[in-house]
Backbone as CSV, one residue per row, in Angstrom:
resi,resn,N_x,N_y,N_z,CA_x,CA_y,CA_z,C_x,C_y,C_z
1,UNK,-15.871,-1.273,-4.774,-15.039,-0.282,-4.155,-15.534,-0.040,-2.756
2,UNK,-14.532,0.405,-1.938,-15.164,0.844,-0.630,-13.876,2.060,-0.024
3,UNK,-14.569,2.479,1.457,-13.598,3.164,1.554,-13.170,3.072,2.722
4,UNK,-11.716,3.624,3.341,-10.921,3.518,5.009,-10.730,4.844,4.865
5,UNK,-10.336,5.253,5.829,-9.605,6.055,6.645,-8.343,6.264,7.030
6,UNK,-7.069,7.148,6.938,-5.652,6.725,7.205,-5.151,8.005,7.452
7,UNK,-4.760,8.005,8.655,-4.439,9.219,9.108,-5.633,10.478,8.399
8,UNK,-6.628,10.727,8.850,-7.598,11.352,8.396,-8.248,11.719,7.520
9,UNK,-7.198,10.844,6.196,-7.958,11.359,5.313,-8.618,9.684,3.943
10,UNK,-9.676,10.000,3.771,-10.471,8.672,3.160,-9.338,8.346,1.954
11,UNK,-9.537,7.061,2.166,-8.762,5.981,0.857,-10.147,5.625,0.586
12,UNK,-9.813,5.153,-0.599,-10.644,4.375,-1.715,-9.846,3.260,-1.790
13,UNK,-10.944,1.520,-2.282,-10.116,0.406,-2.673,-11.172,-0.016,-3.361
14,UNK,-10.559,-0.250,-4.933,-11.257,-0.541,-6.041,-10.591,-1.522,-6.480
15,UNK,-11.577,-2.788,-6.543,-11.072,-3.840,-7.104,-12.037,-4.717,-7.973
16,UNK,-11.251,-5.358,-9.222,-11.979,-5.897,-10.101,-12.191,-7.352,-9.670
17,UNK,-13.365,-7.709,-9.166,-13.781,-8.945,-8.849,-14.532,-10.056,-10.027
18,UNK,-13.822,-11.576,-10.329,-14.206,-12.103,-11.251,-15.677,-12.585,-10.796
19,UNK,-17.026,-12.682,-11.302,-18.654,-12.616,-10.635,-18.402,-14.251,-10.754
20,UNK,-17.939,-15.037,-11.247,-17.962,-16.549,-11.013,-17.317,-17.217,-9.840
21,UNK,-15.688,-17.121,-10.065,-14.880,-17.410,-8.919,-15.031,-16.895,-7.663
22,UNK,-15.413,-15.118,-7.696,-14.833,-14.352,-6.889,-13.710,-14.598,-6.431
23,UNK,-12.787,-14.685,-7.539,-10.834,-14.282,-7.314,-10.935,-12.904,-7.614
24,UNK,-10.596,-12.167,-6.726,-9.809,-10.281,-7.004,-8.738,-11.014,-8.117
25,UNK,-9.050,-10.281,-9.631,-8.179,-10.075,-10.506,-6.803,-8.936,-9.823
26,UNK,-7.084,-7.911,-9.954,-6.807,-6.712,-9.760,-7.421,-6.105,-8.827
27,UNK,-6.593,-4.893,-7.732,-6.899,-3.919,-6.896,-6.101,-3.324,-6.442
28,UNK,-6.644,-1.868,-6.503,-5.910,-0.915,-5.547,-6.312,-0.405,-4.972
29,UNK,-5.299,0.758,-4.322,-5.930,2.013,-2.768,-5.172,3.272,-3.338
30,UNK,-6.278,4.172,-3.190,-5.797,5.521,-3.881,-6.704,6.502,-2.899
31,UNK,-5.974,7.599,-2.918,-6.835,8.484,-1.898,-8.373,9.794,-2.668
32,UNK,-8.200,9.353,-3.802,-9.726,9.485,-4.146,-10.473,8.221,-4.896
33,UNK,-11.666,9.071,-5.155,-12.091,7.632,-6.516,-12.820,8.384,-7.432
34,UNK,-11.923,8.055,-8.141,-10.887,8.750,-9.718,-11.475,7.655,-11.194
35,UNK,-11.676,8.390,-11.949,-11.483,6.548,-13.335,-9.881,6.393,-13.577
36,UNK,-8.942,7.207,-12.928,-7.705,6.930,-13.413,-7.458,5.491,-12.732
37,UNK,-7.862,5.505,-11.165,-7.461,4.376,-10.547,-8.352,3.183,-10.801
38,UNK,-9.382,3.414,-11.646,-10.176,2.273,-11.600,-9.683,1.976,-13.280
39,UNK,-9.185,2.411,-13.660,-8.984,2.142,-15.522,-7.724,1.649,-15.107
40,UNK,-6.596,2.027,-13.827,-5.728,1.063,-13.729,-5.726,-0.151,-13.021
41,UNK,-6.524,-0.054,-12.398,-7.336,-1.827,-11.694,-7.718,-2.131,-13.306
42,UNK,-8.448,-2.171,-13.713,-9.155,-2.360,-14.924,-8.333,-2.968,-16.215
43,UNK,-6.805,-2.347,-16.126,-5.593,-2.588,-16.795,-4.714,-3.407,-17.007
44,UNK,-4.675,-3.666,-15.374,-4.193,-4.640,-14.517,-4.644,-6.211,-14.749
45,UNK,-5.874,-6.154,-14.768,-7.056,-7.293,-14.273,-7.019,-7.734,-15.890
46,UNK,-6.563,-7.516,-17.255,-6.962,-7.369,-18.121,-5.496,-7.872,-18.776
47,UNK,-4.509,-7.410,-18.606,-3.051,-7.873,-18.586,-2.999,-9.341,-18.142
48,UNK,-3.581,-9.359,-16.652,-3.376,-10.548,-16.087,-4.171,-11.855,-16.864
49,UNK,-5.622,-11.629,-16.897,-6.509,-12.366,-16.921,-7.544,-12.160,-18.277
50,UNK,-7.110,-11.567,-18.973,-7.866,-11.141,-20.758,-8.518,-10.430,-20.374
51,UNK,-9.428,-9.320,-21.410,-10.720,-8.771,-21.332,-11.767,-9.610,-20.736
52,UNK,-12.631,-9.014,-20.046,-13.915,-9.740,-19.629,-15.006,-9.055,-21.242
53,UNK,-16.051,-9.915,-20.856,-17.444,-9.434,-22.022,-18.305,-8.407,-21.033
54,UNK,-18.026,-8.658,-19.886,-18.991,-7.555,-19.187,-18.072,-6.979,-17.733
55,UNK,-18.933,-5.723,-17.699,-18.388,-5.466,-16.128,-19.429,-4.760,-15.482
56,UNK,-19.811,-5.460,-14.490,-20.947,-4.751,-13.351,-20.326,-3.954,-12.226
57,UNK,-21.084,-3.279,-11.773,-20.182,-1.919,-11.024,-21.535,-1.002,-10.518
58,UNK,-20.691,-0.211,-8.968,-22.058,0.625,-8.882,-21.892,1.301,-9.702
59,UNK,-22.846,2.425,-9.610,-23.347,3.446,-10.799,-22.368,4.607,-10.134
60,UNK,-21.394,4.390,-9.284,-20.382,5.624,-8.966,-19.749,5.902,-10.360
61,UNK,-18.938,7.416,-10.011,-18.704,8.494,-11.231,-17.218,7.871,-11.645
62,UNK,-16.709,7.112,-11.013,-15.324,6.372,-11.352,-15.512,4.886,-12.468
63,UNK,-16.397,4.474,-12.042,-16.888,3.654,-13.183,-18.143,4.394,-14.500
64,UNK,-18.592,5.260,-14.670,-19.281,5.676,-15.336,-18.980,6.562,-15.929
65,UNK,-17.695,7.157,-15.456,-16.992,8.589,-16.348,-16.859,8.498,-18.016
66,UNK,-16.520,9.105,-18.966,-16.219,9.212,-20.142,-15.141,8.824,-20.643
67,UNK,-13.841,8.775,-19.818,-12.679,7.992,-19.771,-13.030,6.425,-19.629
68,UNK,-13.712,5.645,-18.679,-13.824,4.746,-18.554,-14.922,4.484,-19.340
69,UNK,-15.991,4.845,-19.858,-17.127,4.131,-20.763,-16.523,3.981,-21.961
70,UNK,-15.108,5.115,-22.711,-14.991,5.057,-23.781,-13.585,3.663,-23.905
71,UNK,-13.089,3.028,-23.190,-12.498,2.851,-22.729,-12.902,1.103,-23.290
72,UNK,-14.099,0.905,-22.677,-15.042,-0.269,-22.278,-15.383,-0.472,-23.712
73,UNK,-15.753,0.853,-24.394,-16.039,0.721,-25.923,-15.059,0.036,-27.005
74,UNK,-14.199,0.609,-26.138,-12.801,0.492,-27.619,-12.251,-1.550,-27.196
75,UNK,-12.612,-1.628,-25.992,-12.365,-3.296,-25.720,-14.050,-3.774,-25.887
76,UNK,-14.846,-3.337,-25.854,-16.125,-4.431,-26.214,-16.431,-4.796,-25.043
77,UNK,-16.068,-3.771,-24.246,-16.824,-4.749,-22.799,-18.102,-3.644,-22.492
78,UNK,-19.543,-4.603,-22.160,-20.689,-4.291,-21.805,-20.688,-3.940,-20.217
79,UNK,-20.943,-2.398,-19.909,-21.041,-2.288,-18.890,-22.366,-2.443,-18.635
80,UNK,-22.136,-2.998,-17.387,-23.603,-3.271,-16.569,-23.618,-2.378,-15.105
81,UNK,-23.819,-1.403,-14.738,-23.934,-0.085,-13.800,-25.401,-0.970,-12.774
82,UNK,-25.133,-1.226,-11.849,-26.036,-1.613,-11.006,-26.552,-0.096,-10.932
83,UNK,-28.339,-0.502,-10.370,-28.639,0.830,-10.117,-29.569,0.442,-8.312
84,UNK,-29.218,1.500,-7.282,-30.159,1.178,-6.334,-30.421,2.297,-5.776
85,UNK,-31.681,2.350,-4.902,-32.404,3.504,-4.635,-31.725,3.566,-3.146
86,UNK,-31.265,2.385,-3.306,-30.975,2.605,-1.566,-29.273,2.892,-1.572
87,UNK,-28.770,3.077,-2.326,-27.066,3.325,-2.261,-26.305,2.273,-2.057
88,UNK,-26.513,0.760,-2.317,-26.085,-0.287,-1.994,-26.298,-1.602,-2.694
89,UNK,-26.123,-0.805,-4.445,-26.468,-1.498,-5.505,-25.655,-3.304,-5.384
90,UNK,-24.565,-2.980,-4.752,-23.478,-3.823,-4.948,-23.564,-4.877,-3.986
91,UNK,-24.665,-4.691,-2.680,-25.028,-6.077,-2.137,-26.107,-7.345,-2.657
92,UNK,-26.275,-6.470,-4.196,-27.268,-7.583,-4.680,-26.764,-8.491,-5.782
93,UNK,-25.545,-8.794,-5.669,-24.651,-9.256,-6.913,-24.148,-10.589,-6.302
94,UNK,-23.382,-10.200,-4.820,-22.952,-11.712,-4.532,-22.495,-11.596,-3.094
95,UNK,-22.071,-12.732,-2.703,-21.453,-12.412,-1.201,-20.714,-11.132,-1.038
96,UNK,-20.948,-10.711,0.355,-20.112,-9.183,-0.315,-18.777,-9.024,0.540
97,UNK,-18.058,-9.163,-0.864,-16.697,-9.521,-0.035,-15.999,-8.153,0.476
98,UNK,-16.792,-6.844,0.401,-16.406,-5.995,1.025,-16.716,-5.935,2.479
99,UNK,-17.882,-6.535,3.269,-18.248,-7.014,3.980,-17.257,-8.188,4.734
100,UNK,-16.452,-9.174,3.966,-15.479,-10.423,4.326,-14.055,-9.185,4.092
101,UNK,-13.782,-7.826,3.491,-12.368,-7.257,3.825,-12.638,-6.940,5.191
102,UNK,-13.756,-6.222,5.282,-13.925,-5.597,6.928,-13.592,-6.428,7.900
103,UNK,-14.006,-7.387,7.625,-13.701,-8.594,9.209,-12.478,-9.360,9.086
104,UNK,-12.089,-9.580,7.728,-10.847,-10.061,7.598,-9.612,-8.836,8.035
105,UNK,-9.624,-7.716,7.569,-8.340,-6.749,7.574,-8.846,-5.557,8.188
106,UNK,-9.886,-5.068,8.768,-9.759,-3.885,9.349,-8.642,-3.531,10.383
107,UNK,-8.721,-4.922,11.230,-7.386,-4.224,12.569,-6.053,-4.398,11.852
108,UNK,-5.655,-4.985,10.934,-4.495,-4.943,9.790,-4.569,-3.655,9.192
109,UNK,-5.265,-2.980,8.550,-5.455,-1.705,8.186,-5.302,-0.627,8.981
110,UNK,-5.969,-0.643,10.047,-5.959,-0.336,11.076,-4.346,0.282,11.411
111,UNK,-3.751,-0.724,11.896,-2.019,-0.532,12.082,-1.387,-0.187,11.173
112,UNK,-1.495,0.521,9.426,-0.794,0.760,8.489,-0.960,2.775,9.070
113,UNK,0.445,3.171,8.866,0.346,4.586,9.227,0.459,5.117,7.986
114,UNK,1.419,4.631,6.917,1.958,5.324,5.641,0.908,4.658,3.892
115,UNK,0.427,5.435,3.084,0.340,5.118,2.151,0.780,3.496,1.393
116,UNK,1.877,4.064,1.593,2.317,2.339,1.145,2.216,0.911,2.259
117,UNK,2.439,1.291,3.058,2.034,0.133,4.349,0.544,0.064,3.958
118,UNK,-0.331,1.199,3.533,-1.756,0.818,3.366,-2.014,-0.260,2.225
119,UNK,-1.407,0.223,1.272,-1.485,-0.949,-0.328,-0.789,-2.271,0.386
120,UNK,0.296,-2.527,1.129,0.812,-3.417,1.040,-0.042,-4.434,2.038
121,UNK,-0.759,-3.559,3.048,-1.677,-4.519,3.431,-3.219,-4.779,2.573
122,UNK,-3.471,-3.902,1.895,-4.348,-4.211,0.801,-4.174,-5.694,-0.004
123,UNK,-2.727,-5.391,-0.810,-2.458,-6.632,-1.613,-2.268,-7.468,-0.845
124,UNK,-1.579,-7.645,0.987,-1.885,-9.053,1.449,-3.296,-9.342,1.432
125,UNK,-4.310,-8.348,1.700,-5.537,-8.723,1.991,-6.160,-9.720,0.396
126,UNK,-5.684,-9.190,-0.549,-6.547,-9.892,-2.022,-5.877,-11.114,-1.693
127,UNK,-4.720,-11.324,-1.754,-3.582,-12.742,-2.182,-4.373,-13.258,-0.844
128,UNK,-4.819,-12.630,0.308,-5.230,-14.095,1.241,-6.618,-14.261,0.915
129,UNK,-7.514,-13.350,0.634,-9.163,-13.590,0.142,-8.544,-14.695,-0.861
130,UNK,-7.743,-14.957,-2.421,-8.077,-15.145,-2.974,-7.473,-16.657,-2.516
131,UNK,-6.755,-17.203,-1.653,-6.406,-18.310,-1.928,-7.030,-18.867,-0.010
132,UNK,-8.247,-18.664,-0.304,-8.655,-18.701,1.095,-9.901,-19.494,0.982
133,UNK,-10.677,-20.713,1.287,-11.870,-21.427,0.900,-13.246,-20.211,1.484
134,UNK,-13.923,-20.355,0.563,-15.469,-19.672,0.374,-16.694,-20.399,0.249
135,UNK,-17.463,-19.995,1.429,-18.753,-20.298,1.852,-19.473,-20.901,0.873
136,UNK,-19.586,-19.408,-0.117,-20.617,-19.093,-1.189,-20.186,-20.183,-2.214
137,UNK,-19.120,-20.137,-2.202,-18.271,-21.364,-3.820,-18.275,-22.608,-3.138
138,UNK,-18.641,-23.088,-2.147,-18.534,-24.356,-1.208,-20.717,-24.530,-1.735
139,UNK,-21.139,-23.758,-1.221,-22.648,-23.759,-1.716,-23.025,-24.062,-2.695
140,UNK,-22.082,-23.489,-3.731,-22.332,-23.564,-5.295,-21.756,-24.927,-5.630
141,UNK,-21.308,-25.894,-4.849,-20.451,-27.022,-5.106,-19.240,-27.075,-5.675
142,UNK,-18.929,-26.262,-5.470,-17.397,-26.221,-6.597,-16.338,-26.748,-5.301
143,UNK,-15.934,-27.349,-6.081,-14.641,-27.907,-5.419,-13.181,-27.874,-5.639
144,UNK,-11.969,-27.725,-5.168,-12.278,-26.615,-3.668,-12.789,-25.076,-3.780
145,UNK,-12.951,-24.562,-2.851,-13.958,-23.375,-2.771,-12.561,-22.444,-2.583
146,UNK,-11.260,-22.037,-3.617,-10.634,-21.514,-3.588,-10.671,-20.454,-4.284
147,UNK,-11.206,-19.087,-4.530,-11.192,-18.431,-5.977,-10.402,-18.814,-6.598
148,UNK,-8.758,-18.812,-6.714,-7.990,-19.150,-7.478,-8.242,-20.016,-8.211
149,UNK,-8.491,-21.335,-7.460,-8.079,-22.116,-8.093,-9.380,-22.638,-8.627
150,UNK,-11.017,-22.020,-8.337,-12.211,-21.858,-9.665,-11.836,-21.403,-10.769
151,UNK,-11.088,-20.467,-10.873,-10.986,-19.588,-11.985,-10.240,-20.335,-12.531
152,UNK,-8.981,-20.662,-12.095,-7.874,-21.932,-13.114,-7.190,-21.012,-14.314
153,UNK,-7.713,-21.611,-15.238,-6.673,-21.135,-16.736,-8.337,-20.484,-16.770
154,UNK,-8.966,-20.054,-16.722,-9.811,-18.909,-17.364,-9.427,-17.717,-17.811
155,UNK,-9.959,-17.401,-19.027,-9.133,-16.262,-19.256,-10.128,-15.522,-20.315
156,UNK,-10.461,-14.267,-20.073,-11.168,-13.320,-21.019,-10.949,-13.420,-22.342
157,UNK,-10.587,-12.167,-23.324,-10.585,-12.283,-24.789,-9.181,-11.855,-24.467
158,UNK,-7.863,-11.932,-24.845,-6.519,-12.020,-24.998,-6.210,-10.990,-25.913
159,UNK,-5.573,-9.841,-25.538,-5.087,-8.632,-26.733,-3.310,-8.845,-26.336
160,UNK,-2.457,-8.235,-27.122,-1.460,-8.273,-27.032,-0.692,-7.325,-26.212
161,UNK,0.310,-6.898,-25.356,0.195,-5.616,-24.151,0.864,-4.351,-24.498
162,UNK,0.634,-4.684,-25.929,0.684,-3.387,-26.786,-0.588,-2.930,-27.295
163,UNK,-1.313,-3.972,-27.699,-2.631,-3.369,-28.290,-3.591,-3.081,-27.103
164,UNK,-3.293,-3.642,-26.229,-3.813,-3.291,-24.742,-3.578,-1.930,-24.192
165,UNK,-2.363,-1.592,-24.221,-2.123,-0.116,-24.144,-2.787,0.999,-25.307
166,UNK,-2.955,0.315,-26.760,-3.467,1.388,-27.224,-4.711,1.717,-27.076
167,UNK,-5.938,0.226,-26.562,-6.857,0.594,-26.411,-7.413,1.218,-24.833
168,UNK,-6.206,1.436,-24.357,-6.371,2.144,-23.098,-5.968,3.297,-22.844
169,UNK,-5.098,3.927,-24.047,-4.218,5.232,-24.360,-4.592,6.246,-23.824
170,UNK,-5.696,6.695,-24.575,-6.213,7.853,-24.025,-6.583,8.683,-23.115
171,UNK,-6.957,7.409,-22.149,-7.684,7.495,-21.196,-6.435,7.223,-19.920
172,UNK,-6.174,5.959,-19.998,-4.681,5.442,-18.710,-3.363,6.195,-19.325
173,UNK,-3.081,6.695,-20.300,-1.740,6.958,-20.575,-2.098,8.165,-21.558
174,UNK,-2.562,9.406,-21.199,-2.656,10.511,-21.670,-0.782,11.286,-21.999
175,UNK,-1.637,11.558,-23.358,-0.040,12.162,-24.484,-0.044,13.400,-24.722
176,UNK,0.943,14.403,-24.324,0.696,15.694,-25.126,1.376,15.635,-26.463
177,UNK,1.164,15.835,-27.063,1.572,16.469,-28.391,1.823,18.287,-28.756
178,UNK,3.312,18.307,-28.743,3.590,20.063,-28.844,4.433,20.054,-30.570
179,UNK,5.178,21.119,-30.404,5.788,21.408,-31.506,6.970,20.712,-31.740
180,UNK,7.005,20.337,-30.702,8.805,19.443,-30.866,8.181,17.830,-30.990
């Protein structure tokens, strides 16, 4: 996750990054950071691409909340909460492609005035990271160094997008229940 600025007031952009490919499954921009918006990245990324077995993340309160740990429980995924003394747990994981949004899309960001002009340059920003050749995946020998097209047909543990919703119910799709 990281954060911009837009018309004065901070966005958040939380996105679920695969730790092999580095293809952005899923991401969004929301003007806090919430577990609602990260359980719907989380939703998203999970629809698209199966459950993962793990998810690493800083130790922020959007990934560590009670909504999202119970969440992680009910799919079997092992969270792994980086921890750092220095506030910057998340540069010790991999290239940091929050570091490659900044130089790629800040003056693109930059020029978005409205909410939605902000997401819409967000989602150009993933769709061009992800089909864009990488240093780090060129190092690692993989050939081509496309996230996309590392990842291929990879695919997590597969629920159905009903049983997907129920094990996300509670938490992404809160129900009242009254007298009627």
């Amino acid at each position: 996750q990281m954060d911009f600025t837009l018309a004065g007031v901070k966005w958040w952009s939380i996105i679920v990054l695969d730790g092999y490919s580095r293809t952005m499954l899923a991401g969004a921009v929301a003007p806090v950071e919430a577990s609602w918006v990260t359980l719907m990245v989380l939703y998203t990324a999970c629809l698209r691409y199966g459950v993962p077995a793990h998810l690493i993340s800083d130790s922020g309160g959007a990934f560590t909340s009670n909504d999202v740990t119970a969440v992680l429980q009910r799919l079997q995924i092992e969270p792994n909460p980086l921890l750092s003394t220095q506030g910057e747990s998340y540069k010790n994981l991999m290239e940091t492609p929050f570091d490659i949004q900044r130089r790629l899309y800040d003056y693109q960001f930059s020029l978005t005035t409205t909410p939605a002009e902000f997401e819409q340059a967000h989602q150009a920003f993933m769709a061009t990271y992800n089909t864009t050749a990488h240093e780090g995946l060129l190092k690692d020998g993989l050939h081509p160094p496309i996230p996309l097209q590392v990842l291929g047909e990879a695919k997590g543990r597969h629920y159905t997008p009903e049983e997907l919703s129920r094990r996300f119910s509670r938490a992404l799709f809160p129900r009242t229940t009254n007298q009627y």
